[in-house]
N, CA and C of each residue as an Amber inpcrd file, in Angstrom:
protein
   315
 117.0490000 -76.6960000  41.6520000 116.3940000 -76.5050000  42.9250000
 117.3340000 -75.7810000  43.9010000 118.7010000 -76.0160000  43.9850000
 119.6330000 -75.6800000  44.8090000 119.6240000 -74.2060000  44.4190000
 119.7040000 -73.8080000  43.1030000 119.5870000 -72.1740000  42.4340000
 118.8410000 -71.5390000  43.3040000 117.8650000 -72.0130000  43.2630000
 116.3210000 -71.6060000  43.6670000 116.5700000 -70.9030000  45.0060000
 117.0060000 -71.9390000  45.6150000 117.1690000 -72.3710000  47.2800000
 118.0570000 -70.6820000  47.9140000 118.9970000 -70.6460000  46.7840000
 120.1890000 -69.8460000  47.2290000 119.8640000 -68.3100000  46.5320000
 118.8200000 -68.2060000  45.7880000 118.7270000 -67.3530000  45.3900000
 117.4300000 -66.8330000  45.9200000 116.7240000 -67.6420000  46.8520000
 115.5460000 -66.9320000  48.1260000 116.3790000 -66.7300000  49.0850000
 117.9340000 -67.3340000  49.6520000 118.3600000 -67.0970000  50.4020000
 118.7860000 -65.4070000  50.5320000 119.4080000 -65.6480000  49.2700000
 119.7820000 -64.0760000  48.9910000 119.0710000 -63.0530000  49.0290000
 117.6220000 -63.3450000  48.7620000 116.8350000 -62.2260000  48.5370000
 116.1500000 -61.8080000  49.7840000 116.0370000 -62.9340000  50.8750000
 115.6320000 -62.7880000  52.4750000 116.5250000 -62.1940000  52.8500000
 117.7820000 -62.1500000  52.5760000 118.7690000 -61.0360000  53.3800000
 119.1570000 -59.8470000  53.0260000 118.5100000 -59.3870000  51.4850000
 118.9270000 -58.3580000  50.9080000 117.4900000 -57.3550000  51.5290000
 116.2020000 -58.1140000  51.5470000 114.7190000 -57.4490000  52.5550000
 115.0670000 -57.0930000  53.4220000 115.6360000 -58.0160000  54.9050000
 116.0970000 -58.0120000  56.2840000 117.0190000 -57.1530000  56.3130000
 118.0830000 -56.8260000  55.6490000 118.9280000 -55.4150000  55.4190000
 118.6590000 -54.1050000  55.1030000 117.8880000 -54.4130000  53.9650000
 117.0320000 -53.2100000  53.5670000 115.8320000 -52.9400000  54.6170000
 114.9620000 -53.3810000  55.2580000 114.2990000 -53.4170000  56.2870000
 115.4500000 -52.5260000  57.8840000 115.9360000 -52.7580000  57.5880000
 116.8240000 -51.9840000  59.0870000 116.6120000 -50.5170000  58.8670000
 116.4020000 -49.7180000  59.2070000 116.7260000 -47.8470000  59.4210000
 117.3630000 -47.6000000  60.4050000 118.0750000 -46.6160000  59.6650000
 119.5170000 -46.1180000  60.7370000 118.5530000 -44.8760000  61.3320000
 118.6060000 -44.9490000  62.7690000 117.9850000 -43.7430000  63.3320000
 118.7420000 -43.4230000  64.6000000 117.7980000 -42.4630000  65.4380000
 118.8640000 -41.5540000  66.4110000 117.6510000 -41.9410000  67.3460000
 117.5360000 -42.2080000  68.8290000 117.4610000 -41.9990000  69.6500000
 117.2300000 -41.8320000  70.7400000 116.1580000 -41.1570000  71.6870000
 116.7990000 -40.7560000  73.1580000 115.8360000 -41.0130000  73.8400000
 116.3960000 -42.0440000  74.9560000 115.8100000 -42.5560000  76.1970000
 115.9210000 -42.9930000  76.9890000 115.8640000 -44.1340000  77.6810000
 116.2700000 -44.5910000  78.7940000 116.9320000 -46.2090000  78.7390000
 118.4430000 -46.3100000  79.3260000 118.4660000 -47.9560000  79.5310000
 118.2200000 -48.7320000  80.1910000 116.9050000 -49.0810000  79.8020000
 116.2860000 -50.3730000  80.7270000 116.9530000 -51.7420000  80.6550000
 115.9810000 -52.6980000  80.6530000 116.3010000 -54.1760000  80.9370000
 114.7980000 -54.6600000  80.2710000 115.1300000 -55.5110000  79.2190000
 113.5110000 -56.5240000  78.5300000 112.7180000 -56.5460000  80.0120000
 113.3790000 -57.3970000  81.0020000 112.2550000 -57.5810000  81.8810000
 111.2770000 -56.6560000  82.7560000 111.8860000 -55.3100000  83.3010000
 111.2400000 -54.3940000  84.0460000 110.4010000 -53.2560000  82.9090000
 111.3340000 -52.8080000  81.8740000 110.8500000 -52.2570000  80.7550000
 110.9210000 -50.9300000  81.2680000 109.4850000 -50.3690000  81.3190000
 109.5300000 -48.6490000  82.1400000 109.6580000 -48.6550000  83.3310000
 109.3190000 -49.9890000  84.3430000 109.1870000 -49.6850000  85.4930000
 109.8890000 -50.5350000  86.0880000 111.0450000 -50.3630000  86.6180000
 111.6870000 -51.2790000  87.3660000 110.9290000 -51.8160000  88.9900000
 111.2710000 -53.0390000  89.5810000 110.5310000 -53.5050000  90.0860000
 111.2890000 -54.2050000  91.6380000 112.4770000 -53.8480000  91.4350000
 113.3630000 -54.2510000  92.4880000 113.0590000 -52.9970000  94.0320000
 112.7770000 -53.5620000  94.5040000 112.5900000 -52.5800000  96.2020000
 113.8250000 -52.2740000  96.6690000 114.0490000 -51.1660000  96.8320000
 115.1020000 -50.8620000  97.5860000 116.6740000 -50.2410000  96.7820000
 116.6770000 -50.5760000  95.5860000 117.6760000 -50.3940000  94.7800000
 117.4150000 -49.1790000  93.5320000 118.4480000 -48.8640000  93.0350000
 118.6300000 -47.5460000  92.1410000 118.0620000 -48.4120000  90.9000000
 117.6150000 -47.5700000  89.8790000 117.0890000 -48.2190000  88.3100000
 118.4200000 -49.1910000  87.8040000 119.4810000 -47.9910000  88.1530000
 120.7690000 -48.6200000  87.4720000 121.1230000 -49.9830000  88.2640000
 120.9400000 -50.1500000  88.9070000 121.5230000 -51.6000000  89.9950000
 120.2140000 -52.9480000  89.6160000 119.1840000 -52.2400000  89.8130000
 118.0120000 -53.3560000  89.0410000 118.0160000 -53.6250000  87.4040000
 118.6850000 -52.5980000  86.6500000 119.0200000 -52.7060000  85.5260000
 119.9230000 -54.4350000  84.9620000 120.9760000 -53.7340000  85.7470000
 121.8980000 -54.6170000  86.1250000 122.0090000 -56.0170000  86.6480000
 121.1820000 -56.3860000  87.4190000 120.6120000 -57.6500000  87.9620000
 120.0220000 -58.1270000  87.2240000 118.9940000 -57.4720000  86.6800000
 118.2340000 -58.4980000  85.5860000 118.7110000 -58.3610000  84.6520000
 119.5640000 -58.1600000  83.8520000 120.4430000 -58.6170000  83.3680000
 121.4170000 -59.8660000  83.0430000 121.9570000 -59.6050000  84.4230000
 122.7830000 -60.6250000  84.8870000 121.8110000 -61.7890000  84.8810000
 121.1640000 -61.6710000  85.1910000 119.8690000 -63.0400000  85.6020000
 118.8210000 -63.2380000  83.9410000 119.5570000 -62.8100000  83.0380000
 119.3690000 -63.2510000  81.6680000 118.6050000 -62.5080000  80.8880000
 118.0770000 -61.1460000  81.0260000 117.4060000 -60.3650000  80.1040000
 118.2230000 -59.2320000  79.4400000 117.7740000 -58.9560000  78.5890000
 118.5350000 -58.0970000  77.4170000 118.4200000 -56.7550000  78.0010000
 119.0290000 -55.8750000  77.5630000 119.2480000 -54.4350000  77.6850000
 118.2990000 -53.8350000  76.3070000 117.1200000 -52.6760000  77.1310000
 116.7610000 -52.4120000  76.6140000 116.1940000 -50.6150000  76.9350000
 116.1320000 -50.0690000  75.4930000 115.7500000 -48.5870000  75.4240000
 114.1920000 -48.5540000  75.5510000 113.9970000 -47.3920000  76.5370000
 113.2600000 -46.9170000  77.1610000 112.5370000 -45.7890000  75.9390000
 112.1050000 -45.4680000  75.4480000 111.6240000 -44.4170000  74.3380000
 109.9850000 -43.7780000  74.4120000 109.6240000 -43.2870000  75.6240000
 107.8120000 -42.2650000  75.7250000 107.8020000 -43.8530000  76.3140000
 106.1210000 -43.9930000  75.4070000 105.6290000 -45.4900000  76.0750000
 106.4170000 -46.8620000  75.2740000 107.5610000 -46.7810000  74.2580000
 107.8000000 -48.2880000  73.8120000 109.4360000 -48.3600000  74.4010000
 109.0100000 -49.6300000  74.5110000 110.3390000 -50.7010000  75.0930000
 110.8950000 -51.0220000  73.9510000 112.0470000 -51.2560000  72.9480000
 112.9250000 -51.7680000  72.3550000 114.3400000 -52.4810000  73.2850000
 114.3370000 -53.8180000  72.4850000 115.3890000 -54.0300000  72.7150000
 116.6550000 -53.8200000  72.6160000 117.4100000 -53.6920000  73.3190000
 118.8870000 -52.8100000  72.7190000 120.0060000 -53.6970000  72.6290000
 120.7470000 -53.3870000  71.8720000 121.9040000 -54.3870000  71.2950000
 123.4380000 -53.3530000  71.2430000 124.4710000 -53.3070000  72.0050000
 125.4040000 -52.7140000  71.6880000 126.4450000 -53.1360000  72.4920000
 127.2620000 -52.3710000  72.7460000 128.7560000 -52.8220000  73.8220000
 128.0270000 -53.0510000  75.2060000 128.5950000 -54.1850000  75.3390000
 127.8410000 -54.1190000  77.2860000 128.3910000 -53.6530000  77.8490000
 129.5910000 -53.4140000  78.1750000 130.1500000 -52.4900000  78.9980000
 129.9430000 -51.3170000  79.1520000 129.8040000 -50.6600000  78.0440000
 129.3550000 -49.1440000  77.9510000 127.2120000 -48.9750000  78.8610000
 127.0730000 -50.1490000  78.3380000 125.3130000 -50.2400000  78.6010000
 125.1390000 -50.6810000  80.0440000 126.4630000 -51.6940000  80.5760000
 125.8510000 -51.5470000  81.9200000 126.4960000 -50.2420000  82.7280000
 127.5110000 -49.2710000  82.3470000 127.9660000 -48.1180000  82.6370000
 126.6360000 -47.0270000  82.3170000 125.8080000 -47.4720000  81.4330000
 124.8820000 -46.1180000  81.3860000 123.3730000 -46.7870000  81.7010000
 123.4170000 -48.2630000  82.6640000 122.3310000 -48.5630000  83.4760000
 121.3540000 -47.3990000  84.0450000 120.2040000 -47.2720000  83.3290000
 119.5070000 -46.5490000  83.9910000 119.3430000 -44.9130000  83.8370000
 120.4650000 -43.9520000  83.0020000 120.4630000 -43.3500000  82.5130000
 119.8740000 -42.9840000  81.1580000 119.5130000 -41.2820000  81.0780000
 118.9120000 -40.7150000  79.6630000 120.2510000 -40.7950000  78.4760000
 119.7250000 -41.5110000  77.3400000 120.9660000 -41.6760000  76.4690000
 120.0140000 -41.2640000  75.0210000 121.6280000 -40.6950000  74.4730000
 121.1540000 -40.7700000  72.9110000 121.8330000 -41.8370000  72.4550000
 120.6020000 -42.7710000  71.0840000 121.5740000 -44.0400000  70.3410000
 121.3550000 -43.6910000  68.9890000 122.5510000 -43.5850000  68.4810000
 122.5290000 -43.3040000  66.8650000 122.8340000 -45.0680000  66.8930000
 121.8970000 -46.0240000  65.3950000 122.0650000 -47.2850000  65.3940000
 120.7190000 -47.3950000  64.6730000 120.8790000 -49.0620000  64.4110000
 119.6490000 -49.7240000  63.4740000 118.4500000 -49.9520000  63.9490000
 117.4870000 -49.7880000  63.3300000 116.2020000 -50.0710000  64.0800000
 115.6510000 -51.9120000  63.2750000 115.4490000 -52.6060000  63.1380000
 114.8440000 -53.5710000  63.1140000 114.0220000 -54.1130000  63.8400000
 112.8890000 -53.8620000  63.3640000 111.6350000 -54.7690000  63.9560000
 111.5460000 -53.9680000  65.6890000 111.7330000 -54.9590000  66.7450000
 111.6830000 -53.6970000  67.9140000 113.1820000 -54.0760000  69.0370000
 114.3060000 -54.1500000  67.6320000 115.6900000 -54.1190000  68.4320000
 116.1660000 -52.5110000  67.8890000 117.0500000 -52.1370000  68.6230000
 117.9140000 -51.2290000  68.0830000 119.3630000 -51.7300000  68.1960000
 120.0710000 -51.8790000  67.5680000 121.2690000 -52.3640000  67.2290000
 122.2300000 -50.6310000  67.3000000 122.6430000 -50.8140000  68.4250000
 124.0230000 -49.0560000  68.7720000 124.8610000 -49.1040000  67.9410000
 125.0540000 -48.1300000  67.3090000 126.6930000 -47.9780000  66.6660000
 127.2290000 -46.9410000  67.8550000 126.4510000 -45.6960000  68.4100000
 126.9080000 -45.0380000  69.3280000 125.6760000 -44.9150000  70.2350000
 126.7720000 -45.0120000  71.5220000 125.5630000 -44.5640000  73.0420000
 126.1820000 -43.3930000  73.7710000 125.3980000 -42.6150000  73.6990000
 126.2520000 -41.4470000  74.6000000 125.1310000 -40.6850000  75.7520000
 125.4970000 -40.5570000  76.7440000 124.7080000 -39.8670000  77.8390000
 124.0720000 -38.8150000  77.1330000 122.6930000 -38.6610000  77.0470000
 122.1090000 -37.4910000  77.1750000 122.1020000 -36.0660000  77.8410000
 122.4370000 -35.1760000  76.6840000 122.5130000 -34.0290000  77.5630000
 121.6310000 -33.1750000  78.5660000
C-alpha cells in the first residue's frame, strides 16, 4: 500500500511539472486585488500596486484582458510596480512563476 502511495506521489509531480510551460510575456504589474484597474484615488498604479500588496495580495501580470498571478523576486516587482514588462518564466494553471522580469521596451 505504502508502494502504491509513493508511487501516485511521484506520478502527481512528474504531471504538475510536466504541466508548467516555459513562456515569454508582456504586460503589466498589477496586484491579485485591483487586477486591470487599480482603484486607489489619488495615487500612481505603481504606489496602489504597492499597498495592496503590502496589505496581503500577490503581484500580478496584467496580459490584454487576463490577470495571472505573478511569482518572482519582490524587490525587482515592487521596483517595476505598475510598469510594461517582459517575463520569460513558467506558466501553471493562472500563476506565472519569473525566471526574468525586465522593463518593456
Amino acid at each position: 500500500m505504502r508502494l502504491l502511495t509513493l508511487t501516485l506521489a511521484a506520478a502527481a509531480l512528474a504531471l504538475a511539472s510536466a504541466s508548467a510551460l516555459a513562456a515569454t510575456f508582456t504586460g503589466t504589474v498589477s496586484d491579485t486585488m485591483c487586477g486591470k484597474k487599480h482603484m486607489m484615488p489619488g495615487v500612481s498604479d505603481a504606489k496602489c500596486v504597492q499597498e495592496c500588496v503590502k496589505d496581503g495580495a500577490d503581484y500580478a501580470l496584467v496580459v490584454g484582458d487576463k490577470v495571472y498571478t505573478l511569482k518572482g523576486d519582490k524587490a525587482t516587482l515592487e521596483k517595476l510596480a505598475g510598469a510594461k514588462v517582459v517575463v520569460d518564466g513558467q506558466l501553471a494553471g493562472d500563476t506565472v512563476t519569473a525566471k526574468s522580469i525586465k522593463p518593456a521596451p
